[in-house]
VEXDREN-2710 file (C-alpha; in Angstrom, 1 decimal):
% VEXDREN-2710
k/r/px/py/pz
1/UNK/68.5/-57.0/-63.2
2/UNK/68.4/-58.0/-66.9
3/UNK/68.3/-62.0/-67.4
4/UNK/69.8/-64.0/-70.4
5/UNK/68.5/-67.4/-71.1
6/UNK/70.6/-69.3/-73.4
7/UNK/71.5/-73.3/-74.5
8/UNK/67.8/-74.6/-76.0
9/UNK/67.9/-76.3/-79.0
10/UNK/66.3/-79.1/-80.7
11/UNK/67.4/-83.0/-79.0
12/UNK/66.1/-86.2/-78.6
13/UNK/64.3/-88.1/-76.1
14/UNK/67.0/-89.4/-73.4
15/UNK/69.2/-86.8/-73.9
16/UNK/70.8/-84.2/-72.2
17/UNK/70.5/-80.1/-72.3
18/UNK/71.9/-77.5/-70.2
19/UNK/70.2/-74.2/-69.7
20/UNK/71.7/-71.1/-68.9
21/UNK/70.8/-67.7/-67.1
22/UNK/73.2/-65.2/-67.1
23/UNK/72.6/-62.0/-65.2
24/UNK/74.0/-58.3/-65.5
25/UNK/72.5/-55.1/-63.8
26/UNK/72.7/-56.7/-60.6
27/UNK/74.1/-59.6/-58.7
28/UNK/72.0/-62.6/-58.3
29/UNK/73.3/-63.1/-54.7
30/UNK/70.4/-61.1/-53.9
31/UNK/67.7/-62.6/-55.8
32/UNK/65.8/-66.0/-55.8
33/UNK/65.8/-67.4/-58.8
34/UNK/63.9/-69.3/-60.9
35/UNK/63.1/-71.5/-64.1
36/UNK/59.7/-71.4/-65.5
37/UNK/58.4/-73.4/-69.3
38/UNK/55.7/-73.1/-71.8
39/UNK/55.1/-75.4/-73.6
40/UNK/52.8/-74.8/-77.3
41/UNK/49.5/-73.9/-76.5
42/UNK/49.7/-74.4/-72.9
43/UNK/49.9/-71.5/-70.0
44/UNK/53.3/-71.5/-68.6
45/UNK/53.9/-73.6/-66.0
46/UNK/56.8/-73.6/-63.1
47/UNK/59.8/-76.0/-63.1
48/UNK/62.3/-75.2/-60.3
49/UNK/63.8/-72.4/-58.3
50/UNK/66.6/-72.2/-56.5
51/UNK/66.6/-70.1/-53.3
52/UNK/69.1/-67.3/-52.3
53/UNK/71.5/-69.9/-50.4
54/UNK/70.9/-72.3/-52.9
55/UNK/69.9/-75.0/-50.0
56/UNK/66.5/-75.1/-51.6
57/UNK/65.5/-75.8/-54.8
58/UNK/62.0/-77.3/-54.9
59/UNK/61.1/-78.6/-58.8
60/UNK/58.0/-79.7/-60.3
61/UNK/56.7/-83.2/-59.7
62/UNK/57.2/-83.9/-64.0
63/UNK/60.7/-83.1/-63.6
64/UNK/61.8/-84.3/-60.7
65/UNK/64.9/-87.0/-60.8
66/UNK/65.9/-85.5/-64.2
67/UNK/66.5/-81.9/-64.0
68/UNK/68.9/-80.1/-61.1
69/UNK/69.0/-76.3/-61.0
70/UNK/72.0/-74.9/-59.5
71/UNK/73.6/-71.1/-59.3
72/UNK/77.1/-69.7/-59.8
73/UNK/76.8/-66.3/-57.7
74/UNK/80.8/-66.1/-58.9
75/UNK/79.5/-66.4/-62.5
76/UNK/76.1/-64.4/-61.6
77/UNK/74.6/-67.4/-64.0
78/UNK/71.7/-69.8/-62.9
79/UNK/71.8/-72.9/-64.7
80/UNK/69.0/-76.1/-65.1
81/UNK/70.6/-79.1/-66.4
82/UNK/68.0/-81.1/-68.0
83/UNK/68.1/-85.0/-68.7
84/UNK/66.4/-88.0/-69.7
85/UNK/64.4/-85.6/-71.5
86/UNK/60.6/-85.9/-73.0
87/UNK/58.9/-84.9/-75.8
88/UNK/56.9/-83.3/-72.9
89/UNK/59.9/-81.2/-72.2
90/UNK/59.4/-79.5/-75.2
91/UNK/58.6/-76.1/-74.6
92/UNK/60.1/-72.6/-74.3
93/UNK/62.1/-71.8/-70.7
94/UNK/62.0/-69.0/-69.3
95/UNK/64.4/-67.9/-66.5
96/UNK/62.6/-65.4/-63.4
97/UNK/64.4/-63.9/-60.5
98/UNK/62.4/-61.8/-57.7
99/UNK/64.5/-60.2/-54.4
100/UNK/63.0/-62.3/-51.7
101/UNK/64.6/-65.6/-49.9
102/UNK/62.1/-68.2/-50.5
103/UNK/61.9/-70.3/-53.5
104/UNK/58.2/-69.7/-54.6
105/UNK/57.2/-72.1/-57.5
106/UNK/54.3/-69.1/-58.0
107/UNK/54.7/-66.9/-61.5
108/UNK/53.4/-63.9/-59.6
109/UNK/56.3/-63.4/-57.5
110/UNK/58.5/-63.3/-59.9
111/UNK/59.0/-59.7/-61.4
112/UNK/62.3/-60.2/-63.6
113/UNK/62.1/-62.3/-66.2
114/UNK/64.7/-63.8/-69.5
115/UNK/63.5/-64.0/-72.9
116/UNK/63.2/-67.6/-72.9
117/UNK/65.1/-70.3/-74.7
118/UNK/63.1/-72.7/-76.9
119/UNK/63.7/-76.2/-76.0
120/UNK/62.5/-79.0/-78.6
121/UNK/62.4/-83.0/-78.2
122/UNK/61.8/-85.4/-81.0
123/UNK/60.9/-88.6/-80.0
END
């Protein structure tokens, strides 16, 4: 499966920023997916998944409250709507899918992965 991240762009602190993950060479029915950030100079870090069912979607303790990942298996798109964000947002997202059922929050799992979609707040 090939994986599209799209919607970064530069923002403010408080607002609002949809990601996107679109999907082709496969359906994401079958995979559990995930949204991982690096942010400048920093290893990359996880942010939320969202498992097959979409029932679980465990996030990061900095994002939790202000981002929601959700999927569109219809739309083969995974999405993270981001908001209140931080200039500790800032970073560059990454979206990750493996074929498994549990919503891992470890890198390793993770074998297909977007180009990644800078995301940039001013304060």
């Amino acid at each position: 499966v090939q994986l599209q991240a799209s919607g970064g762009g530069l923002v403010q602190a408080g607002d609002s920023l949809r990601l996107s993950c679109a999907a082709s060479g496969g359906s994401i029915n079958a995979y559990v997916m995930a949204w991982f950030r690096q942010a400048p100079g920093k290893e990359r870090e996880f942010a939320s998944a969202i498992s097959r069912s979409g029932t679980n979607t465990p996030y990061t303790d900095s994002v939790k409250g202000r981002f929601a990942i959700s999927r569109d298996n219809a739309k083969n798109t995974v999405y993270l709507q981001m908001n209140i964000l931080k200039p500790e947002d800032t970073a560059v997202y990454y979206c990750a899918a493996y074929a498994g059922y549990a919503a891992y929050e470890y890198e390793s799992v993770y074998n297909y992965w977007g180009q990644g979609t800078l995301v940039t707040v001013s304060s």
